[in-house]
C-alpha atoms as an extended CHARMM CRD file, in Angstrom:
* protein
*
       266  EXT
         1         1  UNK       CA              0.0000000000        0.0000000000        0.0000000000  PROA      1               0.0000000000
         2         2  UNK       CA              1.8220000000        3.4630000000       -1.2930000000  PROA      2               0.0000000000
         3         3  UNK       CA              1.0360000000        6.0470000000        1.2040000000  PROA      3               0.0000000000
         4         4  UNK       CA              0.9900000000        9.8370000000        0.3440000000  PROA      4               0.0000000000
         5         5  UNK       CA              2.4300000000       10.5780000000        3.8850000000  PROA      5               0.0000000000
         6         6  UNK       CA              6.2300000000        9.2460000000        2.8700000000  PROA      6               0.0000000000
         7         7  UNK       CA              8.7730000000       10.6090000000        0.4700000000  PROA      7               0.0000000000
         8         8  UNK       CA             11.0230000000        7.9970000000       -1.4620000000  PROA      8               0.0000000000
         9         9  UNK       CA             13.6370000000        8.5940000000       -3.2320000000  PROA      9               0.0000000000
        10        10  UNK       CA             16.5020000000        6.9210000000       -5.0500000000  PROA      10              0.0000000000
        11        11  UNK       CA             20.1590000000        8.1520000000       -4.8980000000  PROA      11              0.0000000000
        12        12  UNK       CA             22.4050000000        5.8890000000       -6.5000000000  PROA      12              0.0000000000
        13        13  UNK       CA             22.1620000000        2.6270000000       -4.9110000000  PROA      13              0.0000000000
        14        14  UNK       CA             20.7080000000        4.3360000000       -1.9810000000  PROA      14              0.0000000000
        15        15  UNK       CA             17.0520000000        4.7430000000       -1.0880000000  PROA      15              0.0000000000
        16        16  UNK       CA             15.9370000000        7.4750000000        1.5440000000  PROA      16              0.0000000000
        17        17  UNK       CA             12.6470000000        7.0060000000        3.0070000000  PROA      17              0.0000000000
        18        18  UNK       CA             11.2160000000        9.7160000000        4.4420000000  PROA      18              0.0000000000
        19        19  UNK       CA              8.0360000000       10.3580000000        6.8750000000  PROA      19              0.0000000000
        20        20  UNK       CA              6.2930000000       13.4870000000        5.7140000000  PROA      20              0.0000000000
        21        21  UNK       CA              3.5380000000       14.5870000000        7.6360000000  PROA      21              0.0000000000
        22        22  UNK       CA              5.0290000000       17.7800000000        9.5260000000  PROA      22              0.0000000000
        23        23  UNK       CA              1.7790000000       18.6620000000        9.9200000000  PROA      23              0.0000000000
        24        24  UNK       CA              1.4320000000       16.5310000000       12.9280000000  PROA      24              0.0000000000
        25        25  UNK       CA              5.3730000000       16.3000000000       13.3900000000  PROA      25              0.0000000000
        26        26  UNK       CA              5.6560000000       13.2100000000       11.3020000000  PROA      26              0.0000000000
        27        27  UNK       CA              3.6820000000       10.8350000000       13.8330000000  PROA      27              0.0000000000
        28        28  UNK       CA              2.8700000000        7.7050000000       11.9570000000  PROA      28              0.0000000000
        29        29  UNK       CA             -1.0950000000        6.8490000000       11.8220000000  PROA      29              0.0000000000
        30        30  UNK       CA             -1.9680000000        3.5800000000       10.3050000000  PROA      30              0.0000000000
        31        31  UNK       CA             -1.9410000000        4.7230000000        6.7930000000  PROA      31              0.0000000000
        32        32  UNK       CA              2.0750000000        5.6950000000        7.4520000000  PROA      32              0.0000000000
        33        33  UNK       CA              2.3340000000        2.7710000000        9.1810000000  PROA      33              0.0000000000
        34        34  UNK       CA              1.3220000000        0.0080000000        6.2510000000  PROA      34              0.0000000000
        35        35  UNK       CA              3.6060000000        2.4580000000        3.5710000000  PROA      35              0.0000000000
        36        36  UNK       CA              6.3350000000        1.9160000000        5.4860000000  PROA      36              0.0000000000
        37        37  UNK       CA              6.4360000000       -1.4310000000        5.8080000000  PROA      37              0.0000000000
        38        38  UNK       CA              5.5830000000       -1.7430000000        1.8840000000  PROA      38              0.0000000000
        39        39  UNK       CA              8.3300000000        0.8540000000        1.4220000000  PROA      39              0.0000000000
        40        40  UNK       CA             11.1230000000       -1.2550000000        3.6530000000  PROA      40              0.0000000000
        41        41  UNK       CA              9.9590000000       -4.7480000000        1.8150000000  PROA      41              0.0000000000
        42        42  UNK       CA             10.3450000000       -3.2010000000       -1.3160000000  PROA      42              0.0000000000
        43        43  UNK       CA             13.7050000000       -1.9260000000       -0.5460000000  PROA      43              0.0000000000
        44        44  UNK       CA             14.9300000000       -5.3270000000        0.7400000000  PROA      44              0.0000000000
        45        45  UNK       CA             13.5850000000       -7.2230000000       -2.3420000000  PROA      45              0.0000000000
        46        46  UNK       CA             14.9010000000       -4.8450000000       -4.6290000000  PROA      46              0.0000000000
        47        47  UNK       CA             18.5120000000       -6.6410000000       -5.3880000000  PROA      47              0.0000000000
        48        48  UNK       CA             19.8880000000       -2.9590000000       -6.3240000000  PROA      48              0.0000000000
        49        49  UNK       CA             19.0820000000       -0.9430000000       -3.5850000000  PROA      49              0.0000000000
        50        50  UNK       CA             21.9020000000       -2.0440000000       -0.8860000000  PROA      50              0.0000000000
        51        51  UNK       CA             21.7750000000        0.9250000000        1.9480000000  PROA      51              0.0000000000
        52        52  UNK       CA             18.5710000000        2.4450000000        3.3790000000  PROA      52              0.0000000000
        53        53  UNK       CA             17.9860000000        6.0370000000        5.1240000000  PROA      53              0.0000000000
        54        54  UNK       CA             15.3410000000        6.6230000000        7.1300000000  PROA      54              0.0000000000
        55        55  UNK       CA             14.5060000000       10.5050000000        8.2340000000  PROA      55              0.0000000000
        56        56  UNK       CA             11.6810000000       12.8340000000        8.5850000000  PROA      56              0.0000000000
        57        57  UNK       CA             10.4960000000       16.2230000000        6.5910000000  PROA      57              0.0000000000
        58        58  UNK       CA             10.2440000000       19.5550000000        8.8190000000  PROA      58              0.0000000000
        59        59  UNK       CA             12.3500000000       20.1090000000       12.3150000000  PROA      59              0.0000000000
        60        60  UNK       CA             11.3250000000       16.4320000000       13.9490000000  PROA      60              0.0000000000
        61        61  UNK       CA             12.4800000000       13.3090000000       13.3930000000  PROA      61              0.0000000000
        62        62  UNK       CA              9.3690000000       10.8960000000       14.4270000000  PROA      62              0.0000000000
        63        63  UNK       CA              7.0750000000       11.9310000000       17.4630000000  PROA      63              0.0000000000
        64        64  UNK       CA              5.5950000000        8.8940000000       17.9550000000  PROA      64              0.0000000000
        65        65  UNK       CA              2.0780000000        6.7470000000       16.9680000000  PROA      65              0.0000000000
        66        66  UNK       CA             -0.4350000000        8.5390000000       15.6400000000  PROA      66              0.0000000000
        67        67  UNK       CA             -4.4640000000        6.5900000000       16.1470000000  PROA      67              0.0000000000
        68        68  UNK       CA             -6.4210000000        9.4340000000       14.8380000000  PROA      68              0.0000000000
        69        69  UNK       CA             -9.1420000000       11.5790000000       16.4960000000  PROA      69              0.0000000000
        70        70  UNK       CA            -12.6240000000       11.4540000000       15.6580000000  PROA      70              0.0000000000
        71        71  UNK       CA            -13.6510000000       13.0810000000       11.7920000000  PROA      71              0.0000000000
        72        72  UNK       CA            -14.2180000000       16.5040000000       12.1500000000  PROA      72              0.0000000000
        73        73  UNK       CA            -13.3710000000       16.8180000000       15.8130000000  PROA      73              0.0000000000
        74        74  UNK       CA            -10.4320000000       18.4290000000       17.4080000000  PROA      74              0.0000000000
        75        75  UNK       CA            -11.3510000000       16.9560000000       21.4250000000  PROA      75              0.0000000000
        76        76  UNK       CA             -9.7210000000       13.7180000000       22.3070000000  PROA      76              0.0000000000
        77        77  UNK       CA            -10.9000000000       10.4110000000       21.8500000000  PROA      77              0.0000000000
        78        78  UNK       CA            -12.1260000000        8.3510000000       24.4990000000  PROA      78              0.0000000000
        79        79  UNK       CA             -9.5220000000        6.1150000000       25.7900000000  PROA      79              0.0000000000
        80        80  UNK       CA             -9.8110000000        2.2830000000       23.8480000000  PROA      80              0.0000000000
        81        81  UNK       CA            -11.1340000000       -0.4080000000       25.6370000000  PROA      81              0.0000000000
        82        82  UNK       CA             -8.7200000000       -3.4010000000       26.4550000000  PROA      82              0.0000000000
        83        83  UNK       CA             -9.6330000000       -4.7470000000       22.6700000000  PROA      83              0.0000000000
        84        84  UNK       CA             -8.8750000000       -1.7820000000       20.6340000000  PROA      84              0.0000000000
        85        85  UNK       CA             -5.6890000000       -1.6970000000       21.9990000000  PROA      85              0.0000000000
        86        86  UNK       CA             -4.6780000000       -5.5550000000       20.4550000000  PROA      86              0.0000000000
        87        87  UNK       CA             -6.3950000000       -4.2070000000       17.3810000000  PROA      87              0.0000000000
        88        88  UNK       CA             -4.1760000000       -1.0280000000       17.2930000000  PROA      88              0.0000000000
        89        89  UNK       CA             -1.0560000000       -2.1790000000       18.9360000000  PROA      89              0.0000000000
        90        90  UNK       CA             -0.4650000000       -5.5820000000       15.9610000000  PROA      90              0.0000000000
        91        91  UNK       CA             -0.1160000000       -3.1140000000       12.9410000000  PROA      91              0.0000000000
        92        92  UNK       CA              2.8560000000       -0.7730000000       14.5790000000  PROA      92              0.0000000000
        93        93  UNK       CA              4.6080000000       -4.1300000000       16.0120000000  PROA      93              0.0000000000
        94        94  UNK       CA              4.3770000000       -5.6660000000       12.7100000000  PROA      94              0.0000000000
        95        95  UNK       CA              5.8970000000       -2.6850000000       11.0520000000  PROA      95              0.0000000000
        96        96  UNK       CA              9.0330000000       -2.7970000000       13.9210000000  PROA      96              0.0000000000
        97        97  UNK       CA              9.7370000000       -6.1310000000       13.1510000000  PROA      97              0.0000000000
        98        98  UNK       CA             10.2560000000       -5.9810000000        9.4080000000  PROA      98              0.0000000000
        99        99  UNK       CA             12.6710000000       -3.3890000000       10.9130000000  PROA      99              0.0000000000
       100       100  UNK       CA             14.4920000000       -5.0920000000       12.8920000000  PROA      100             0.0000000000
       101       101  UNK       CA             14.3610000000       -7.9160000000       10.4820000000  PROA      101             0.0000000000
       102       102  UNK       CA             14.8380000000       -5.9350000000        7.1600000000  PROA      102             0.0000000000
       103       103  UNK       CA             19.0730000000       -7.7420000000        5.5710000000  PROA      103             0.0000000000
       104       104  UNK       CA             19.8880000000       -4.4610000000        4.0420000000  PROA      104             0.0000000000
       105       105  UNK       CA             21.5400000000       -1.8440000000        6.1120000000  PROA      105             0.0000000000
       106       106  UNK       CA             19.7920000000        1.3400000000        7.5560000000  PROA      106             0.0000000000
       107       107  UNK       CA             20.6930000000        4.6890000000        8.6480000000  PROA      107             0.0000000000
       108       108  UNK       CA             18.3870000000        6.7310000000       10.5240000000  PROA      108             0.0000000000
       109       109  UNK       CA             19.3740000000       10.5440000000        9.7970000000  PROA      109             0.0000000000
       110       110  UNK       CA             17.5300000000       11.7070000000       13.2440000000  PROA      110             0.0000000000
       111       111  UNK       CA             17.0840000000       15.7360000000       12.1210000000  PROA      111             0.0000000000
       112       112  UNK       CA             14.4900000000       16.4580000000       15.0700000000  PROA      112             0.0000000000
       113       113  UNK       CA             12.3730000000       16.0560000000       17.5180000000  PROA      113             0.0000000000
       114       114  UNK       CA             11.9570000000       12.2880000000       18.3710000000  PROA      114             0.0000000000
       115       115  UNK       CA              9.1360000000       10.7570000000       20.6300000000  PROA      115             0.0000000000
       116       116  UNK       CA              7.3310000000        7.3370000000       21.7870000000  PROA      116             0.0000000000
       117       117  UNK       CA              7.7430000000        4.7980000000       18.8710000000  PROA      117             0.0000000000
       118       118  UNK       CA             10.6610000000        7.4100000000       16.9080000000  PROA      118             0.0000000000
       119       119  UNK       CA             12.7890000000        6.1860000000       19.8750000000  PROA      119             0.0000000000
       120       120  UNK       CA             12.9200000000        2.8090000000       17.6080000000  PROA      120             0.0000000000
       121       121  UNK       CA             12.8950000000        3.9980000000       14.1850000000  PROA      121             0.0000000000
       122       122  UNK       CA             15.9620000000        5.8700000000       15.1040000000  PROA      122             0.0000000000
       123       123  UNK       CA             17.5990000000        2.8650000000       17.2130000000  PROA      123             0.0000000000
       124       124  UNK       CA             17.1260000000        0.1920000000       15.4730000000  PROA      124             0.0000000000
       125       125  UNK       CA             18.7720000000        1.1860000000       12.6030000000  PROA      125             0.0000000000
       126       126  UNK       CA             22.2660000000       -0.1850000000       11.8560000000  PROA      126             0.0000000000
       127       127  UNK       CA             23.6760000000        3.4780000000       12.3960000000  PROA      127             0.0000000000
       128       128  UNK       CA             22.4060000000        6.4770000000       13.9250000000  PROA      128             0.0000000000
       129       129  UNK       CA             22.9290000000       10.0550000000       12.9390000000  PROA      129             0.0000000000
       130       130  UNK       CA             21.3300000000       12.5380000000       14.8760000000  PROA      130             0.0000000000
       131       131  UNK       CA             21.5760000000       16.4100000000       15.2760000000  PROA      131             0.0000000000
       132       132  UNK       CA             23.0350000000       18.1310000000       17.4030000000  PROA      132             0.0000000000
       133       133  UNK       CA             20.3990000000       19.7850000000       20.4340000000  PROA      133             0.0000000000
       134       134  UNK       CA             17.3920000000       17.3970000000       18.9960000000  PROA      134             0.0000000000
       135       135  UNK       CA             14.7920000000       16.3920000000       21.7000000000  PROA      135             0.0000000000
       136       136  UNK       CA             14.1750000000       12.9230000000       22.7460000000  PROA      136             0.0000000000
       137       137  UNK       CA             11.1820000000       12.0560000000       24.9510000000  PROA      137             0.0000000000
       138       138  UNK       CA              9.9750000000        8.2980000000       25.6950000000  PROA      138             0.0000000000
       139       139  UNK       CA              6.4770000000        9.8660000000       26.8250000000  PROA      139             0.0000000000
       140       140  UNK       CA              4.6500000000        6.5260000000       26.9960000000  PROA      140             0.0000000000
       141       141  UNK       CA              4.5540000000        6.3610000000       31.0470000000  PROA      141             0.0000000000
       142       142  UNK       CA              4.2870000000       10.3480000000       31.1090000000  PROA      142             0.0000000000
       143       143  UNK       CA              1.0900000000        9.5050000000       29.3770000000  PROA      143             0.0000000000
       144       144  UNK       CA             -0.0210000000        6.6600000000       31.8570000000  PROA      144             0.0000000000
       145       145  UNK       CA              0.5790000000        4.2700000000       29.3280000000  PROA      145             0.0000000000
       146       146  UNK       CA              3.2350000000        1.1690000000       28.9630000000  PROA      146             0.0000000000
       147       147  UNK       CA              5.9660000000        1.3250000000       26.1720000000  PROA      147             0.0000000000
       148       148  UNK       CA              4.3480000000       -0.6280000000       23.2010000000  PROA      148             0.0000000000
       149       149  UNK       CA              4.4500000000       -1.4910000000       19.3430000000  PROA      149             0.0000000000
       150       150  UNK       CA              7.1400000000       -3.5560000000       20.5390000000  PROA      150             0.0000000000
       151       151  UNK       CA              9.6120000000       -1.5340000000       23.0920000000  PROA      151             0.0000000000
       152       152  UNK       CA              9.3250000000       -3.2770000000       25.5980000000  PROA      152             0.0000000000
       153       153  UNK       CA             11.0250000000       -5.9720000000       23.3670000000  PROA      153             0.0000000000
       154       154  UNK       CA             13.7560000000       -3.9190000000       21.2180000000  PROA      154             0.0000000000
       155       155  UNK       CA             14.8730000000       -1.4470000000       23.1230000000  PROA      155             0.0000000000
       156       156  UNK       CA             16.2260000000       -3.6610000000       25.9070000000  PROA      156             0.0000000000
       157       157  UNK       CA             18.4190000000       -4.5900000000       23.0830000000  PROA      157             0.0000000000
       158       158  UNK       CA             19.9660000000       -1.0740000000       22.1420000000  PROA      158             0.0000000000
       159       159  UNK       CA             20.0090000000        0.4470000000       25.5890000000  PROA      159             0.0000000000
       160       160  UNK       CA             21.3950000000       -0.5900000000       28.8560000000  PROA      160             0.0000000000
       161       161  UNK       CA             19.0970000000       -1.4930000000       31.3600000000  PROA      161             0.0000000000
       162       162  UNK       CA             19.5390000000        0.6010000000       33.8740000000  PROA      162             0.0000000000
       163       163  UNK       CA             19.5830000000        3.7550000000       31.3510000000  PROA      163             0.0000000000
       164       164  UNK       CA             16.1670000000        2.1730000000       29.8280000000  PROA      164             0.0000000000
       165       165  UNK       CA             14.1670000000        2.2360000000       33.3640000000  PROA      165             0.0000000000
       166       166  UNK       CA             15.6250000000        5.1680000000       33.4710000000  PROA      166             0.0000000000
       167       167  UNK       CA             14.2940000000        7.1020000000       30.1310000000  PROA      167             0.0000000000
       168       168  UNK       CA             10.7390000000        4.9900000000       30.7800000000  PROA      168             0.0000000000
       169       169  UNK       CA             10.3020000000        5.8570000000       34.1990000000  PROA      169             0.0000000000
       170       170  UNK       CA             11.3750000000        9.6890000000       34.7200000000  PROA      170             0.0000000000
       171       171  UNK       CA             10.1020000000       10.4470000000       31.0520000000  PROA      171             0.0000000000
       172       172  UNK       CA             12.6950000000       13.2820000000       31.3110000000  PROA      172             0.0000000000
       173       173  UNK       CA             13.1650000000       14.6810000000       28.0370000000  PROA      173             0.0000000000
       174       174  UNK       CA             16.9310000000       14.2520000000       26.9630000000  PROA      174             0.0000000000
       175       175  UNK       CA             18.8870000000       15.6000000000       24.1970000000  PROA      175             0.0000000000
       176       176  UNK       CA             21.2070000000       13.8310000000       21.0950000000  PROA      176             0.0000000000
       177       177  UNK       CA             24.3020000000       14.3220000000       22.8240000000  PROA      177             0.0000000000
       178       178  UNK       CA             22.5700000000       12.5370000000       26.2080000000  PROA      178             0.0000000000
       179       179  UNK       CA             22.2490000000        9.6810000000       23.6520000000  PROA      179             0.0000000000
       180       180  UNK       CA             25.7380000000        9.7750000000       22.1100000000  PROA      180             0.0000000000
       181       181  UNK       CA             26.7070000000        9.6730000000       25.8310000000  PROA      181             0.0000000000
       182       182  UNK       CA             25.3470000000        6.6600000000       26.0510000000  PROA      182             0.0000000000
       183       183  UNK       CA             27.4050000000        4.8920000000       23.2990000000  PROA      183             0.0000000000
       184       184  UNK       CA             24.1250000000        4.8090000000       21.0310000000  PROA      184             0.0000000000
       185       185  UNK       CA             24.1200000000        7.5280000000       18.3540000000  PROA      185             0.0000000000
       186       186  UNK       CA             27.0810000000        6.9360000000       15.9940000000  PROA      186             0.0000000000
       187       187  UNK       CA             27.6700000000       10.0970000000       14.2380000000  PROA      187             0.0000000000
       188       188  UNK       CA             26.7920000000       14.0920000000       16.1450000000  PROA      188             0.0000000000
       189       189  UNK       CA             26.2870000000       16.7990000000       14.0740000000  PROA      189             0.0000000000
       190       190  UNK       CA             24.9390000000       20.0160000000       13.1770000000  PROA      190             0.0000000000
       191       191  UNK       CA             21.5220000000       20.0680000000       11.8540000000  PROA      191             0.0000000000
       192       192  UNK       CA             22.4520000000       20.8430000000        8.7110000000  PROA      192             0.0000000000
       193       193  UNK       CA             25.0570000000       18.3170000000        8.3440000000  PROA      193             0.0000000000
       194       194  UNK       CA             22.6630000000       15.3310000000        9.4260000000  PROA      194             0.0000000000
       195       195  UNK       CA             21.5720000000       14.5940000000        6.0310000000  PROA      195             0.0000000000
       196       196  UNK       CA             25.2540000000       14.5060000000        3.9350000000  PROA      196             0.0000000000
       197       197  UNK       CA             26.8020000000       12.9010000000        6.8590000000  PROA      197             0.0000000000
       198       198  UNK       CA             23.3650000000        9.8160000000        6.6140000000  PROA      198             0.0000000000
       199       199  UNK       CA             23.8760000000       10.1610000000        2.9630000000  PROA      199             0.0000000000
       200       200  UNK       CA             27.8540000000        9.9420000000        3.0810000000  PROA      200             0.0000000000
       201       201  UNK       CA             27.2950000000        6.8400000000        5.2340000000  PROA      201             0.0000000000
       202       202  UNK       CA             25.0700000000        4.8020000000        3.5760000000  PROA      202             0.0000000000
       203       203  UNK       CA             27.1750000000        5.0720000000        0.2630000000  PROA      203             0.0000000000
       204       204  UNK       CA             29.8400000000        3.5800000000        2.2120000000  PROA      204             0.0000000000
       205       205  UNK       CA             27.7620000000        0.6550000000        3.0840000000  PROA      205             0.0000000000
       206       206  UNK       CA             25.8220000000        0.9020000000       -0.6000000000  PROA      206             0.0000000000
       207       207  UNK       CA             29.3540000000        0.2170000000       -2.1320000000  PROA      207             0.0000000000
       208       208  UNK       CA             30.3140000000       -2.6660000000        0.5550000000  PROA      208             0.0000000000
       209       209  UNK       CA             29.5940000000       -6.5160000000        0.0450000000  PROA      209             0.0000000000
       210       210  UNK       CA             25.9180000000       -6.6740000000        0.0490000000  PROA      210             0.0000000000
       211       211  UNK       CA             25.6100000000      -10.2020000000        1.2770000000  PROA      211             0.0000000000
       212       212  UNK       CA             28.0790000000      -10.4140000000        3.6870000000  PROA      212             0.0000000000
       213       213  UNK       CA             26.7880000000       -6.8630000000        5.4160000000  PROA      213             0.0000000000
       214       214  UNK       CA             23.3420000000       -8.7920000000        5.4130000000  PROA      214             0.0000000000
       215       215  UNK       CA             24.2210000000      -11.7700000000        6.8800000000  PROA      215             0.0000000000
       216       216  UNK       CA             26.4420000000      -10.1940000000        9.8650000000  PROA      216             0.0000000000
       217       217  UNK       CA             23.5230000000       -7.9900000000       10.3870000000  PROA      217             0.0000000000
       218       218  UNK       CA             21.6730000000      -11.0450000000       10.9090000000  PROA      218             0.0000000000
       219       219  UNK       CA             24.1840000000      -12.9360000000       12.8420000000  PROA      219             0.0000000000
       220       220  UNK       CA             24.3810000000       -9.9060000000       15.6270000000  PROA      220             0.0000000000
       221       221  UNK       CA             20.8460000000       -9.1120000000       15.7670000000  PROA      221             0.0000000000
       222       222  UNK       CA             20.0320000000      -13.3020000000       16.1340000000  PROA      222             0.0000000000
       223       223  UNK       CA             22.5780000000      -13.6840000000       18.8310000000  PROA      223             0.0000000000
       224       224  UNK       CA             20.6750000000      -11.5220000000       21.3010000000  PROA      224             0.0000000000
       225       225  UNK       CA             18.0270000000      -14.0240000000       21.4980000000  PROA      225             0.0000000000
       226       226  UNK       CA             19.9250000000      -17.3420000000       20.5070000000  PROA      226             0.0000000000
       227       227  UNK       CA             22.4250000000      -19.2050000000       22.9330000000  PROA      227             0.0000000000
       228       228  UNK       CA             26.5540000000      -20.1600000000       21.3650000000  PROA      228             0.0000000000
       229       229  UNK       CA             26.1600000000      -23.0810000000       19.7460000000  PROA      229             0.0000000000
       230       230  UNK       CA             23.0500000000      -22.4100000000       17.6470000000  PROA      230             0.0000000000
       231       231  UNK       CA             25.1890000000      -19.1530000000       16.8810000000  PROA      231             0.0000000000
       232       232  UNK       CA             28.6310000000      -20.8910000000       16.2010000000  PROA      232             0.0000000000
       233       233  UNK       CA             26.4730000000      -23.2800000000       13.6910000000  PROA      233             0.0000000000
       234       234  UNK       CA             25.2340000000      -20.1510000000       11.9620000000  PROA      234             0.0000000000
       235       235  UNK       CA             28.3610000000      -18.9800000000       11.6380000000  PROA      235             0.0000000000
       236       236  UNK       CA             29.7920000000      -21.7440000000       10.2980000000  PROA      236             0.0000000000
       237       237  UNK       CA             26.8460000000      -22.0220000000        8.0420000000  PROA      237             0.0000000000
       238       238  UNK       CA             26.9750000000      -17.8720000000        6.5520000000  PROA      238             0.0000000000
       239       239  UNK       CA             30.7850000000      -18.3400000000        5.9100000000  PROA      239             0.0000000000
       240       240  UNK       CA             30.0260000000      -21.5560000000        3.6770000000  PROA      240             0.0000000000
       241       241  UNK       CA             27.3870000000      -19.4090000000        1.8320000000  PROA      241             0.0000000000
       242       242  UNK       CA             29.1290000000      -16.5410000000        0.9540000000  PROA      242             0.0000000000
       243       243  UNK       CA             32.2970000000      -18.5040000000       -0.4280000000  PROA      243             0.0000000000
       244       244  UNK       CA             29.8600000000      -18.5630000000       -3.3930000000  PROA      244             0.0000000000
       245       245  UNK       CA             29.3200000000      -15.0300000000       -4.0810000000  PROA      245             0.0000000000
       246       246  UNK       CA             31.6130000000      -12.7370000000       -6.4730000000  PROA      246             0.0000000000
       247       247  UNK       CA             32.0360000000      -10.4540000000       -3.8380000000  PROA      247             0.0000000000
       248       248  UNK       CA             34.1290000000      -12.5140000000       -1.4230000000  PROA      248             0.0000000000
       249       249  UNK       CA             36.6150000000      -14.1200000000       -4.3920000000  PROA      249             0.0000000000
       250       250  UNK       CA             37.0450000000      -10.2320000000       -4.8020000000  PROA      250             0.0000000000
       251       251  UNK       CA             38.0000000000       -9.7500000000       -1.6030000000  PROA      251             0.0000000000
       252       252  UNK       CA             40.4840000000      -12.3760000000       -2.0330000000  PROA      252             0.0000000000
       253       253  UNK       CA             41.4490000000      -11.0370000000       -4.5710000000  PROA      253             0.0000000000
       254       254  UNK       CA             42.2040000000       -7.2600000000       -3.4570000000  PROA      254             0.0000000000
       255       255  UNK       CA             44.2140000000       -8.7340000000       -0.2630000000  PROA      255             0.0000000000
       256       256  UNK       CA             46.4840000000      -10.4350000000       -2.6720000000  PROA      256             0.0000000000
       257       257  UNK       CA             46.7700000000       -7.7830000000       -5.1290000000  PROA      257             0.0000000000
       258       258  UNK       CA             47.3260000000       -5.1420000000       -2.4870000000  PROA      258             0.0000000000
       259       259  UNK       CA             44.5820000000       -3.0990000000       -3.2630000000  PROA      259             0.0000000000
       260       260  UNK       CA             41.2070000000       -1.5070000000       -2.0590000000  PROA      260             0.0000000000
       261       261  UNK       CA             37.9520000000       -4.3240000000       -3.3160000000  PROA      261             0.0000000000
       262       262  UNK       CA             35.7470000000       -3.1760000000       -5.5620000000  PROA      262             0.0000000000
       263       263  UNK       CA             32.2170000000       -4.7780000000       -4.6790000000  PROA      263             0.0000000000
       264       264  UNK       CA             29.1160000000       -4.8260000000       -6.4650000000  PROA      264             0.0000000000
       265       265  UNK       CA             26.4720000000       -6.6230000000       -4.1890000000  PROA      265             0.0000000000
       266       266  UNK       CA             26.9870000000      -10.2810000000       -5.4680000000  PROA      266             0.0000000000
């Protein structure tokens, strides 16, 4: 399902997805929610496009899940009953685990504002650029809520623990350079450097060896909820398979010759 509330565009073998409803400071309803997971598929299917950025349009980043208010109304809904909140919680965890699942590698280029579920479209990319002075808030237990649409899951597995109960529980609002404190934003930089410095990134990893970039992102990401020797057989198993691909005799190739591998993804 295309949604009109996401830009997409190619750049080489790079494609930048970006939320675009400033509007509401890029909070993803349902209708966001289904284009970007039809928007990440495509990109992982799609044998040419090997790096993925993931941003937002206006001064924030993602401020979290967006369920709508009544047509025509600007008061609040009524709070969901205990069933509308299975119905409406499935969608967003489905779209965080094609995420966290997705082979090709992802940069979120953080250029805001980020709230509730933005906290995991930043972090669970494979790198994190975020701007200098941008606002994050957890807000879910600010809001007497629990975190959901799969936190409680992922996050435990980007943050430490005690920095986690920490962010959930005070719901202070913290700032990028909190975050690069922590060890989990990769590159700060000025606002107006977030962009180049994603884009400069993601070339990189656009111009590494596809499969073997796909399958360590796999490896890591598995190990956190596998045990060593189902991981060692993996292992064993991903280094078979990509003794078969035309990137790794290269790479064999530019050790020998004594110069810099020149990939192209198979």
């Amino acid at each position: 399902m295309a949604s009109d509330n996401l830009v997409i565009e190619r750049d080489g073998a790079v494609q930048w997805i970006r939320l675009n409803r400033p509007q509401v400071r890029n909070m993803i309803d349902l209708d966001t929610r289904a284009g970007l997971v039809d928007a990440f598929v495509a990109a992982d299917d799609d044998a040419t496009v090997r790096a993925i950025v993931v941003t937002g349009s206006g001064r924030d980043f993602c401020t979290g899940g967006d369920v709508g208010r009544p047509a025509g109304g600007d008061h609040e809904p009524p709070p969901p009953r205990p069933v509308d909140y299975r119905r409406l919680l499935r969608p967003f965890q489905d779209l965080f685990r094609t995420y966290w699942e997705l082979d090709t590698p992802v940069v979120s280029a953080v250029n805001g504002t980020t709230a509730g579920v933005g906290w995991m479209l930043a972090l669970l990319a494979d790198l994190v650029v975020a701007a200098e002075g941008a606002r994050w808030t957890h807000a879910f237990l600010r809001r007497g809520m629990i975190p959901h649409a799969g936190d409680p899951f992922f996050l435990p597995r980007v943050l430490p623990l005690h920095r986690l109960t920490e962010v959930a529980m005070l719901s202070d609002t913290l700032t990028s350079e909190t975050l690069a404190d922590w060890g989990v934003v990769n590159r700060l930089v000025p606002p107006e450097e977030v962009e180049a410095t994603a884009s400069e990134l993601a070339q990189r990893l656009a111009s590494g060896p596809t499969r073997s970039l796909a399958l360590a992102k796999r490896l890591y990401r598995r190990s956190l909820t596998s045990d060593m020797a189902t991981m060692f057989g993996e292992e064993a198993d991903a280094s078979a398979l990509l003794t078969t691909t035309d990137d790794r005799q290269e790479g064999v190739r530019a050790f020998l010759e004594g110069r810099a591998p020149e990939f192209t993804g198979n």
